[in-house]
C-alpha positions as CSV (number, residue, x, y, z in Angstrom):
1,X,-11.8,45.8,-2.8
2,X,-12.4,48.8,-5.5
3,X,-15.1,49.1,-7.2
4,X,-16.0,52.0,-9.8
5,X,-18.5,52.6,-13.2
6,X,-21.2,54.3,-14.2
7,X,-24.7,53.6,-12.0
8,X,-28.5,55.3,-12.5
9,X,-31.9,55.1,-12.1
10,X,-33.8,54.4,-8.8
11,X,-33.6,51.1,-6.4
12,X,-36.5,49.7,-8.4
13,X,-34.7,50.0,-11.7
14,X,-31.3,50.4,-10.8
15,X,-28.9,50.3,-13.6
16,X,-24.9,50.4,-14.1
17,X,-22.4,50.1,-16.7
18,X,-18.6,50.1,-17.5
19,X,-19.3,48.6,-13.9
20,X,-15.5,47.8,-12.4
21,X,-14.6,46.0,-9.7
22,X,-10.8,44.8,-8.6
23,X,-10.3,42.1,-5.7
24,X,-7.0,40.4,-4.7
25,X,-4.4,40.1,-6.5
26,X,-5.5,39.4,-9.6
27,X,-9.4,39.3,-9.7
28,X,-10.9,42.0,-12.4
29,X,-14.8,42.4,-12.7
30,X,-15.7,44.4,-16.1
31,X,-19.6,44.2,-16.3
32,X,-23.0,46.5,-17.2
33,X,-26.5,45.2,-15.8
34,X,-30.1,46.2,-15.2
35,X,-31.7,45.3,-11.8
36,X,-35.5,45.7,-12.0
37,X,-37.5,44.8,-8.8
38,X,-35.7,46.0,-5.6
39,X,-35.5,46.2,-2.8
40,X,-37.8,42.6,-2.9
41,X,-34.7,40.7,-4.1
42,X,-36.7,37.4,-4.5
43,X,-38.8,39.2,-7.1
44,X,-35.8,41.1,-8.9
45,X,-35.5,40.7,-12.4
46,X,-31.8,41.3,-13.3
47,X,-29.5,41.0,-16.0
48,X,-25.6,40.7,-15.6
49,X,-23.3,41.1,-19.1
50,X,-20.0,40.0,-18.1
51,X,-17.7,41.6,-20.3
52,X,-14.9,40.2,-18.8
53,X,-14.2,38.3,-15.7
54,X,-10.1,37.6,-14.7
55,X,-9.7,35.4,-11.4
56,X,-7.8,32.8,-10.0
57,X,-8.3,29.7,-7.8
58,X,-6.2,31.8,-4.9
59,X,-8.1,34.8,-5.1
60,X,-11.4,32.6,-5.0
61,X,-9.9,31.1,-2.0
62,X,-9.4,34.5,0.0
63,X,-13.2,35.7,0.0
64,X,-14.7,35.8,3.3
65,X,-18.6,34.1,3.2
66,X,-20.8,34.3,6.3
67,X,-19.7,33.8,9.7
68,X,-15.7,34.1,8.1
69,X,-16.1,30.5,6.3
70,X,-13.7,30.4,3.1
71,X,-14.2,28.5,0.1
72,X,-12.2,25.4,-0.2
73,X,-11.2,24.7,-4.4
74,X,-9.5,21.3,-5.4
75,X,-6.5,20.7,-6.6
76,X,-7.4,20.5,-10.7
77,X,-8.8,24.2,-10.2
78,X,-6.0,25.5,-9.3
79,X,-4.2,23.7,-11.9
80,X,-6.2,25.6,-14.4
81,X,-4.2,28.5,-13.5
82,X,-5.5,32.0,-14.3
83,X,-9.5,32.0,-15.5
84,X,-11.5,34.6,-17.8
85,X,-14.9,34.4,-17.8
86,X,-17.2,36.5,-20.6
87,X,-21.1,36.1,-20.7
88,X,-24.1,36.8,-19.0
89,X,-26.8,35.8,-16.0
90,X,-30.2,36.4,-17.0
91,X,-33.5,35.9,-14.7
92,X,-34.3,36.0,-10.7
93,X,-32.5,34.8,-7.8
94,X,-35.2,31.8,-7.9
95,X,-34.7,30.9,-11.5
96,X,-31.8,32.5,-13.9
97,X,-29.4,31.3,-16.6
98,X,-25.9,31.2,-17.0
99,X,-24.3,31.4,-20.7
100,X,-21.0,32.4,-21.2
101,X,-17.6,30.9,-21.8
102,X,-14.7,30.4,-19.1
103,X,-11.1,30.4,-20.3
104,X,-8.4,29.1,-18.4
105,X,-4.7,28.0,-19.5
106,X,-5.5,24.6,-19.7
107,X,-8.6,24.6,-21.9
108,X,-11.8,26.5,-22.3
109,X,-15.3,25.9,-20.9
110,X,-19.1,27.0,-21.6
111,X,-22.3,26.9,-19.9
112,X,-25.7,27.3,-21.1
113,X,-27.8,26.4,-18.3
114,X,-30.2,27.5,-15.9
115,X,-30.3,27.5,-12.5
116,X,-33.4,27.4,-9.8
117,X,-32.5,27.4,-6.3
118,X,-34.7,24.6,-4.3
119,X,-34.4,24.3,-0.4
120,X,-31.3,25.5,1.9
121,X,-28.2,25.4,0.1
122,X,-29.5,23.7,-2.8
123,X,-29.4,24.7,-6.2
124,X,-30.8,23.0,-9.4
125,X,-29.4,23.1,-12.4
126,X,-29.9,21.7,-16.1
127,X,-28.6,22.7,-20.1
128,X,-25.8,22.3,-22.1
129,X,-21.5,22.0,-20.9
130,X,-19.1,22.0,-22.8
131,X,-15.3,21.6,-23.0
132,X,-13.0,22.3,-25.3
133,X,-9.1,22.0,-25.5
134,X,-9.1,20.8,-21.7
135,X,-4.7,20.0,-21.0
136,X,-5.2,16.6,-18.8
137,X,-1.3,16.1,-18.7
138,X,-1.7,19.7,-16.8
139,X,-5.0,19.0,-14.7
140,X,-3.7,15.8,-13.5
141,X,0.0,15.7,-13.3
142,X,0.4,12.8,-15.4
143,X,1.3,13.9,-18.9
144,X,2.8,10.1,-20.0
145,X,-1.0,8.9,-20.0
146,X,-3.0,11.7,-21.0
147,X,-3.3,14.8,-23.3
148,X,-6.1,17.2,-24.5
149,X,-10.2,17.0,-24.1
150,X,-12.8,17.8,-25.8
151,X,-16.5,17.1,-24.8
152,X,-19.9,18.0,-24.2
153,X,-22.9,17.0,-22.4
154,X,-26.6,18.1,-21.5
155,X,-27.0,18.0,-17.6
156,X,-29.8,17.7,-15.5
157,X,-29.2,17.8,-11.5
158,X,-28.6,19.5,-8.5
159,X,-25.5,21.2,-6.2
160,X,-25.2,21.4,-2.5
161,X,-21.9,23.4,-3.4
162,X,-18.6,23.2,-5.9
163,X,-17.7,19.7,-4.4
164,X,-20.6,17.9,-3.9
165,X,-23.6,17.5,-6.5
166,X,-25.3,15.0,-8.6
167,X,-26.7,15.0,-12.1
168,X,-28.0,13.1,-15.0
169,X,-25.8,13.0,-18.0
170,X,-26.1,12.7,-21.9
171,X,-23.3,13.6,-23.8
172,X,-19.9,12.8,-25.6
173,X,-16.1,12.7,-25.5
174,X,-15.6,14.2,-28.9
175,X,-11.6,13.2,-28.5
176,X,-9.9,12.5,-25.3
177,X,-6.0,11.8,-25.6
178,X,-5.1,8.8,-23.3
179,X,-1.7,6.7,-23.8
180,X,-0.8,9.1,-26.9
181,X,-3.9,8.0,-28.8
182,X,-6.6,9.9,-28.9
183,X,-10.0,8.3,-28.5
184,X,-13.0,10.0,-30.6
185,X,-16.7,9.0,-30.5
186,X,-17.4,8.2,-26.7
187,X,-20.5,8.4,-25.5
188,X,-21.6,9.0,-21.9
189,X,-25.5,8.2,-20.8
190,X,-25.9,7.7,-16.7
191,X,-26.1,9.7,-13.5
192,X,-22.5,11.2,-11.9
193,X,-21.7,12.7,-8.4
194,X,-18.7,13.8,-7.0
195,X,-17.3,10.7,-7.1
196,X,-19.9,8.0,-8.2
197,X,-20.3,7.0,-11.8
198,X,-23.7,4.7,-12.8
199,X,-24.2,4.8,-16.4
200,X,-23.1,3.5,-19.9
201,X,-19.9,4.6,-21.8
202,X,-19.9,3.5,-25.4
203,X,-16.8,3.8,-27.7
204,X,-17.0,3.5,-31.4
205,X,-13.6,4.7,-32.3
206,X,-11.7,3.8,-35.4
207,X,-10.0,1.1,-33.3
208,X,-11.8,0.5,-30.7
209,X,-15.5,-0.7,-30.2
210,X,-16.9,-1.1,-26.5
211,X,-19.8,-0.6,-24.3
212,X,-19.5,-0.6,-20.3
213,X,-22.4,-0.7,-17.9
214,X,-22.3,-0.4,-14.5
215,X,-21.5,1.6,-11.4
216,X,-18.1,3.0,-10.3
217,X,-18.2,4.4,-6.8
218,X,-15.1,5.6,-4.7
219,X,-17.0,7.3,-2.3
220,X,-15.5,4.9,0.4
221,X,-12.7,4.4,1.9
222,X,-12.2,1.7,-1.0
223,X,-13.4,1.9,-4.4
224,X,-16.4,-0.3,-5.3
225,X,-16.8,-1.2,-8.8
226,X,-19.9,-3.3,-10.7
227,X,-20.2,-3.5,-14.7
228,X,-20.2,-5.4,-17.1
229,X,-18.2,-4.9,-20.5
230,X,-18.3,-6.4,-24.0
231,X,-15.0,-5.6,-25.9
232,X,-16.3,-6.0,-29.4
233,X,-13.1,-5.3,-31.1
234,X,-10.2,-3.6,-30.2
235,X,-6.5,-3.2,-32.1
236,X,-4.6,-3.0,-29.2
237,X,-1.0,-1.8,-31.3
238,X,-3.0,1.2,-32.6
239,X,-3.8,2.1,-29.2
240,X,-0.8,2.2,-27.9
241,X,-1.4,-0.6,-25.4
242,X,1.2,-3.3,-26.9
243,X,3.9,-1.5,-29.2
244,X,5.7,-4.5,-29.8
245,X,3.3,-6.8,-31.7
246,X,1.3,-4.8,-35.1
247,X,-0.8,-7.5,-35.0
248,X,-2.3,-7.3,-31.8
249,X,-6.3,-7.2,-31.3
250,X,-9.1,-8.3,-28.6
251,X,-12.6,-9.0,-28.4
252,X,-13.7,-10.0,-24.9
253,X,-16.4,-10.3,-22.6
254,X,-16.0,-9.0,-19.0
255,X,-18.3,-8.8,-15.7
256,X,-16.7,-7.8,-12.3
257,X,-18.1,-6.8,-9.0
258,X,-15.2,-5.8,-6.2
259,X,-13.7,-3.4,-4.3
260,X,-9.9,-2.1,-3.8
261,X,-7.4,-0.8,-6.0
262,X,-5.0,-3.9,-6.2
263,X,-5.3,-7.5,-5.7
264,X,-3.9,-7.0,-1.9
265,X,-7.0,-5.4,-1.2
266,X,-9.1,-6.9,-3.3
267,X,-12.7,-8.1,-2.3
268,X,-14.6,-9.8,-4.5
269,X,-14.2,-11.2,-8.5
270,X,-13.4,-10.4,-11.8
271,X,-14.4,-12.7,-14.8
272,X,-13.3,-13.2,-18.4
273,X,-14.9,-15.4,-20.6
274,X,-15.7,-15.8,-24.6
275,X,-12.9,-13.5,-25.4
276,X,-10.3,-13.7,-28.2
277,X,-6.8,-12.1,-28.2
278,X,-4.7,-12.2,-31.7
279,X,-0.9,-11.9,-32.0
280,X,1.9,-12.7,-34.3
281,X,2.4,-16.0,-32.4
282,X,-1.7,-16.6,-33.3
283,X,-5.0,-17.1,-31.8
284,X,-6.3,-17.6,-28.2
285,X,-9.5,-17.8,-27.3
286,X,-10.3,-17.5,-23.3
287,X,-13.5,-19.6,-22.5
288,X,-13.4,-19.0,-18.7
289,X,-10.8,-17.2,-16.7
290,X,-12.1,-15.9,-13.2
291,X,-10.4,-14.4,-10.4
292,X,-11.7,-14.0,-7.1
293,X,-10.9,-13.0,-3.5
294,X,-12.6,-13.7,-0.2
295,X,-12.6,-14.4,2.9
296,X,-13.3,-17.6,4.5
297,X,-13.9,-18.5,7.9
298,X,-11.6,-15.9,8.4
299,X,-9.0,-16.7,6.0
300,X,-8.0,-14.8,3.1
301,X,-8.7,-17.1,0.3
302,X,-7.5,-15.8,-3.6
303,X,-8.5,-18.4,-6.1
304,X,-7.9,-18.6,-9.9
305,X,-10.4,-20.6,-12.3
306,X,-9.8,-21.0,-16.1
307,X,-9.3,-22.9,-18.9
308,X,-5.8,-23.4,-18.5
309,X,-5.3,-23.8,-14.4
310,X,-6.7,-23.6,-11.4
311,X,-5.2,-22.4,-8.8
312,X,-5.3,-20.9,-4.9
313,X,-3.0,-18.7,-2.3
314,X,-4.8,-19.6,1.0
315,X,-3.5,-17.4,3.8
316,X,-2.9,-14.2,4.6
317,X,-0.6,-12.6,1.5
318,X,0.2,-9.0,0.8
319,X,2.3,-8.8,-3.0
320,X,3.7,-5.5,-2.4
321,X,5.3,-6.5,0.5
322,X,6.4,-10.0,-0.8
323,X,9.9,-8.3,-2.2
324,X,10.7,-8.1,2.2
325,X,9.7,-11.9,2.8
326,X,11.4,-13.0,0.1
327,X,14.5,-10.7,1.1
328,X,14.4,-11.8,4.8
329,X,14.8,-15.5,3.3
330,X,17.8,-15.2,1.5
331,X,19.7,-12.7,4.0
332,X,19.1,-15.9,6.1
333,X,20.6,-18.0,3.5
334,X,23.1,-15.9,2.1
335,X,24.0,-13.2,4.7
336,X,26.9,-11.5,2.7
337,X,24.8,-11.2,-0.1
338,X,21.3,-9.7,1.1
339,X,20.5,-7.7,4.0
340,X,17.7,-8.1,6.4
341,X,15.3,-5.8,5.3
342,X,14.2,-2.7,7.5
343,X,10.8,-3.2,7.3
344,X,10.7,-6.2,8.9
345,X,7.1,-6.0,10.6
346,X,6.0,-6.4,6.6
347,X,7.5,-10.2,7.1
348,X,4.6,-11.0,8.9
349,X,1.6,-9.9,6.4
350,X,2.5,-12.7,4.0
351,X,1.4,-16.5,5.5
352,X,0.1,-18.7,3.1
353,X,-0.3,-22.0,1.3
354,X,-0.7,-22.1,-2.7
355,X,-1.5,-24.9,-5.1
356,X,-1.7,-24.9,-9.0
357,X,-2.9,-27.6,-11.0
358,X,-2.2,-27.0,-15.0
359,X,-4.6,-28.3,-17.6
360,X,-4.4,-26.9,-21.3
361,X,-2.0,-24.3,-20.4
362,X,0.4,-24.7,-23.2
363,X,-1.6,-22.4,-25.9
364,X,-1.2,-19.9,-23.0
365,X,2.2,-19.7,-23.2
366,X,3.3,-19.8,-26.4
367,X,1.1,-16.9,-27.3
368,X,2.4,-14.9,-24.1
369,X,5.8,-15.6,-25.7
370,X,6.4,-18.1,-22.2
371,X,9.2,-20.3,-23.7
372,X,8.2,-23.7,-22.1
373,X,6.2,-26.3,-22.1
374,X,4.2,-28.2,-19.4
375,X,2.2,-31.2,-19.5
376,X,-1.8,-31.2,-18.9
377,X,-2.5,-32.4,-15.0
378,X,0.7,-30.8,-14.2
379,X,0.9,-29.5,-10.6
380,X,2.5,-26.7,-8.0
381,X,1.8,-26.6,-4.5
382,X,4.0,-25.5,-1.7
383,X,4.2,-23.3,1.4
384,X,5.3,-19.6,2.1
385,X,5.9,-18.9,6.3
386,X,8.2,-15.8,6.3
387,X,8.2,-15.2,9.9
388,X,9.2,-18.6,10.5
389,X,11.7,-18.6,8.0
390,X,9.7,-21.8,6.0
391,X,9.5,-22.2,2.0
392,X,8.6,-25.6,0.1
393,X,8.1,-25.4,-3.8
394,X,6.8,-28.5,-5.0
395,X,6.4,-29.5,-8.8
396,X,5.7,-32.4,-10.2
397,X,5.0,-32.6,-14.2
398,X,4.5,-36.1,-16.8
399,X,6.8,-33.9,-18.9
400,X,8.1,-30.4,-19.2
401,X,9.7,-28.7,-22.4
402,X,12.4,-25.7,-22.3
403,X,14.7,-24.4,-24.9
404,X,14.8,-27.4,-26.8
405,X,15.0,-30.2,-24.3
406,X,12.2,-32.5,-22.8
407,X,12.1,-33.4,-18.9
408,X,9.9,-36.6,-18.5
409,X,8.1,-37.5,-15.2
410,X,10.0,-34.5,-13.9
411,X,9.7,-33.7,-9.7
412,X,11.0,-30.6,-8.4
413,X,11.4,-29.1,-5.1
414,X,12.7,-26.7,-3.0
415,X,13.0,-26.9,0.8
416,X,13.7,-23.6,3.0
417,X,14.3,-24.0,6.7
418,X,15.9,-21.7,8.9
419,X,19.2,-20.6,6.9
420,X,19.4,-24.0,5.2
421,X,17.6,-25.0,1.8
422,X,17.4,-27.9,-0.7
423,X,17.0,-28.4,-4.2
424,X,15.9,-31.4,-5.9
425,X,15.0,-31.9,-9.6
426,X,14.1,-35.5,-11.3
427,X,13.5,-36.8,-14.3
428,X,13.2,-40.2,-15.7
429,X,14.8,-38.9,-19.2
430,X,15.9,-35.7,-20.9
431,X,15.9,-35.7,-24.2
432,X,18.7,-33.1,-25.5
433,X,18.3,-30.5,-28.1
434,X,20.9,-32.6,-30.8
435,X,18.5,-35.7,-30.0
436,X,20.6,-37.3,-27.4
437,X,18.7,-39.0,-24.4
438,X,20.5,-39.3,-20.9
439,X,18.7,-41.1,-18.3
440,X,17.9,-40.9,-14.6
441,X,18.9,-37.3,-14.0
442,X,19.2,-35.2,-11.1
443,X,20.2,-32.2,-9.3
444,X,21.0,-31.4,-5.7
445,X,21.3,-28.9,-4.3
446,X,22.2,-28.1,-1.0
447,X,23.3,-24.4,1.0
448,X,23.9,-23.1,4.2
449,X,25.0,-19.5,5.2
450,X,26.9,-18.0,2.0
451,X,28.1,-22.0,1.1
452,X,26.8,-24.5,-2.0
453,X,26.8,-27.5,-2.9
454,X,25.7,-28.9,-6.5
455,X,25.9,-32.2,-7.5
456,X,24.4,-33.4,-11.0
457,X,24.5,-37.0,-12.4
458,X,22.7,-39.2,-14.7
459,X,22.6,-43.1,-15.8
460,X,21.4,-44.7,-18.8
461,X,22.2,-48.0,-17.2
462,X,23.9,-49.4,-20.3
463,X,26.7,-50.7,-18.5
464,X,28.3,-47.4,-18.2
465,X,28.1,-45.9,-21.9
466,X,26.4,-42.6,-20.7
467,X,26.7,-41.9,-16.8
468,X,28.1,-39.0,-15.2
469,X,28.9,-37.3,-11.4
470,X,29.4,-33.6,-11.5
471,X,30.0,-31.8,-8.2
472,X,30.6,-28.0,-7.4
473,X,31.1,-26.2,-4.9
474,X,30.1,-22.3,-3.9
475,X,31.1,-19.7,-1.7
476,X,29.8,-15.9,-1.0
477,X,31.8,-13.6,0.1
478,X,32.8,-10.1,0.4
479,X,35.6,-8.4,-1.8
480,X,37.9,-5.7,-0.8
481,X,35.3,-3.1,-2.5
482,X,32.9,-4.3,0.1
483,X,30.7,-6.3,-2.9
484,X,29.5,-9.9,-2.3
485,X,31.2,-12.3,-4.4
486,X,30.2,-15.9,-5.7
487,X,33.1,-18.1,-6.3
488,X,32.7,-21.6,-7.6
489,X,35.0,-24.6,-7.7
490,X,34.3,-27.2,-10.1
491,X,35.7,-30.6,-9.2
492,X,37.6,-33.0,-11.1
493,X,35.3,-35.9,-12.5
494,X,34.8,-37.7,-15.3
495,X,31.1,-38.1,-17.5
496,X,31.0,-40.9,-20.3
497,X,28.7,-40.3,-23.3
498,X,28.2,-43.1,-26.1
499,X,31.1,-44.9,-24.2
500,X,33.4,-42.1,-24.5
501,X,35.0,-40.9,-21.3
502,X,35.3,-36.8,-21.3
503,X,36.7,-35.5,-18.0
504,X,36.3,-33.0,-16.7
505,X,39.3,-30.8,-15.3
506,X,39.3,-28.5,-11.8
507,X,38.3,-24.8,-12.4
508,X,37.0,-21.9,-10.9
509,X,34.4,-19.4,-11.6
510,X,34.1,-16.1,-9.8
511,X,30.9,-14.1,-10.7
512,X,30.8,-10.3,-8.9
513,X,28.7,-7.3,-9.2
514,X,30.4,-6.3,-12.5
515,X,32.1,-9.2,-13.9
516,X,32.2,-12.5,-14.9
517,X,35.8,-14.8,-14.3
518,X,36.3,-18.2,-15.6
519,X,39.7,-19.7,-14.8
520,X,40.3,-22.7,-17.0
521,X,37.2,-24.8,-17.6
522,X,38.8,-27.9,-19.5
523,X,36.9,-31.0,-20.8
524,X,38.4,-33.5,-23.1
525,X,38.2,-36.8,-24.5
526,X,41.5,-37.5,-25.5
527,X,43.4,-35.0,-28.4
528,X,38.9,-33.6,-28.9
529,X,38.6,-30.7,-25.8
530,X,35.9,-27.9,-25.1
531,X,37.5,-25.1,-23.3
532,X,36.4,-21.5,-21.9
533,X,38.8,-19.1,-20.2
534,X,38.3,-15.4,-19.6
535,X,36.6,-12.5,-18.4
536,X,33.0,-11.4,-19.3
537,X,32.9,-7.3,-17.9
538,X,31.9,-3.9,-19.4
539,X,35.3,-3.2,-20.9
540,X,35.9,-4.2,-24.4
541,X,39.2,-5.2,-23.8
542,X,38.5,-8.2,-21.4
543,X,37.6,-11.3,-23.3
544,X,36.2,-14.6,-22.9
545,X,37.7,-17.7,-25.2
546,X,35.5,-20.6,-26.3
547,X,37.7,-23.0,-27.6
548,X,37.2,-26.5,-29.4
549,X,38.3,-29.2,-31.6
């Protein structure tokens, strides 16, 4: 510590100047003031003009209070990097004020407020902050979702010390920079702790025009969250939240009450109702869509209520650890293929049973760009038992619509047990993209460890002018790289259609991590064939011939 300047006059008015004082390894003091009133400090009349002020978060961190306690700065202050400070402090030890601006390399901050100390180690404060040029990307670490700040707000509270306080708050985001849009006209009305919001925030931005009310509090060990928000309007292209559409906009209406920052830990429910999005694809209004999560009689319980389906997961479930269930299935299944995962205890956080039941759900999709169609009173239901090595998949549908064909009174199911699993898929009729109908269709399918087996047929029951029997067969296994490989045998059959017998010749398929094999598949009917032979890779030179007449 050095300290140096020009001091006079007696205790009682004791005055200094060009007053200098250096500490650490970068803190600089540059200051005059005039103390009148010593030696009785509570009834000392001073007044400090900080010429300049240089510091830094570690210097702060290195001064010694009482008793050898330090002061203990979080992370976004160090982040500021190096600080200068020029102002004043005018007033008594029981009531002063603080104006002056503070200067950092990630944006500048001033103070006009006054400060009266109240009982032990409190301190009130109230007047005018301000913040100008503030570098979020910096502060935070995240510069893909934020960028400069600029606000200002009257406070009107109190301070224990620099991490904990509480005061009332009426001010404005002037421009805040969030997802490389920046957001102007925000205004801010509520009370605000260290880490408790309960207030308004309104928004009428060129864009964007919303109000939220309610109370955000991640004091606990989860965060706890209760507001209510009406979306007037918003044009969610300009705002950087769906690039790929122009047209995109939202109005909506939204009240929540829960706590957790995902929906594995989610407690409670969120609920959207008399909302309207707007696309290229059109117009969808949400009447009703609420999620919730609870527990009951001690099960986990996540339901879904809307206007286009109801559904439930019943059971203990964890979705960030579903990718390790799901894994620990199909190394069962297909062993050359996946591994056992390493984390195996995770198997045993997901347990559950789910159901779906589809009502108007078709408007939903085709504005979400979901290319299928499924009939109202549609329904899904199955099982998920990881640790037991269990999955069913049930679906059941008076008709279902994908890339140009239509499945009536489809069923479909799949049947995991052990390191064996089905697959079924029926359907009255399909009715083809060129028109065509073929009748009494289904799949199978059926596996065990790294084998296949698929066969598909239909009957139209018109004394044999469309049937078919196609049968394949599958095996995984490991190449001389050490990379799993699917190899698939297609056997000879033959498959009438308008009376006319096509048939189909052996062939093979090999499908590995980089490239795509098929040896030979021949169908004809007579001198009229379909034929594909090749190789589907990365190099340009391989090819793949589709060949017909």
């Amino acid at each position: 510590l050095f300290a140096s300047g020009h001091f006079y006059g007696t205790i009682s008015e004791f005055n200094g100047r060009k007053a200098e004082i250096k500490y650490g390894s970068s803190t600089r003091l540059k200051c005059d003031f005039d103390l009148s009133g010593l030696p009785q400090i509570e009834n000392t009349y001073a007044f400090i003009g900080v010429n300049e002020l240089r510091t830094s978060a570690e210097d702060i961190e290195r001064f010694r209070l009482r008793a050898g306690k330090t002061i203990s700065l979080p992370k976004s202050i160090h982040q500021m990097g190096s600080m200068y400070f020029r102002g004043n402090f005018t007033g008594f030890t029981t009531d002063f004020v603080s104006y002056g601006t503070l200067r950092t390399e990630n944006g500048s901050f001033s103070t006009d407020v006054s400060f009266r100390p109240g009982s032990s180690n409190v301190f009130k404060f109230k007047g005018l902050f301000t913040a100008r040029d503030v570098d979020l990307a910096a502060l935070t670490g995240n510069p893909k979702s934020f960028g400069k700040l600029w606000c200002h707000a009257d406070m009107d509270g109190y301070s224990t010390s620099l991490k904990h306080f509480s005061a009332i708050i009426n001010g404005a985001i002037d421009s805040v920079e969030i997802n490389k849009y920046t957001y102007r006209n925000v205004e801010l009305k509520g009370t605000m702790t260290e880490n408790i919001w309960d207030g308004n925030v309104t928004v009428k931005d060129d864009n964007i025009d919303m109000k939220v009310v309610g109370r955000f509090d991640f004091s606990g060990n989860l965060p706890e969250f209760d507001f209510s928000m009406n979306l007037a309007d918003a044009d969610l292209y300009r705002l950087n939240l769906m690039k790929k559409d122009s047209l995109y906009k939202a109005s909506a209406s939204i009240t929540a009450s829960f706590s957790g920052t995902n929906i594995d830990n989610l407690e409670g429910g969120i609920r959207l109702d008399n909302s309207t999005f707007v696309n290229s694809t059109g117009k969808l209004t949400i009447n009703d869509f609420n999620i919730r999560s609870t527990t009951r009689n001690g099960v986990p319980l996540l339901t879904l209520s809307s206007d286009f389906a109801d559904a439930e997961v019943r059971g203990p479930h964890n979705y960030a650890s579903l990718e390790y269930a799901i894994k620990s299935l199909l190394a069962g299944l297909f062993p050359s293929k996946f591994k056992v995962p390493s984390s195996s205890s995770k198997i045993n956080e997901n347990n559950f049973t789910y159901t779906a039941n589809f009502k108007e759900i078709n408007s939903f999709n085709e504005f979400f760009f979901f290319f299928f169609r499924v009939d109202d009173s549609s329904t899904l239901s199955g099982v998920f038992h990881p640790d037991s090595s269990v999955f069913t998949y049930k679906f059941k549908s008076r008709q279902f619509g994908m890339a140009g064909s239509r499945f009536n009174n489809i069923e479909a199911g799949i049947d995991v047990s052990g390191k064996t699993m089905n697959v079924t898929l029926l359907s009255d009729q399909v009715e083809l993209p060129d028109k065509s109908v073929i009748r009494n269709f289904s799949v199978s399918v059926g596996t065990h460890p790294d084998t296949i087996n698929l066969n598909m047929k239909w009957d139209n029951n018109d004394q044999g002018m469309t049937k078919g029997n196609v049968n394949a067969n599958g095996f995984i296994s490991v190449n001389k790289q050490g990379n799993p490989t699917l190899k698939i045998f297609i056997l000879p059959t033959s498959a009438y259609v308008n009376g006319e017998q096509w048939k189909i010749n052996p062939a093979t398929i090999t499908i590995d991590s980089s490239s795509t094999h098929v040896d030979n598949i021949y169908i004809n009917n007579g001198n009229k064939f379909f034929s594909l032979d090749g190789f589907s890779t990365l190099n340009p030179d391989d090819k793949m011939k589709f060949v017909f007449d």
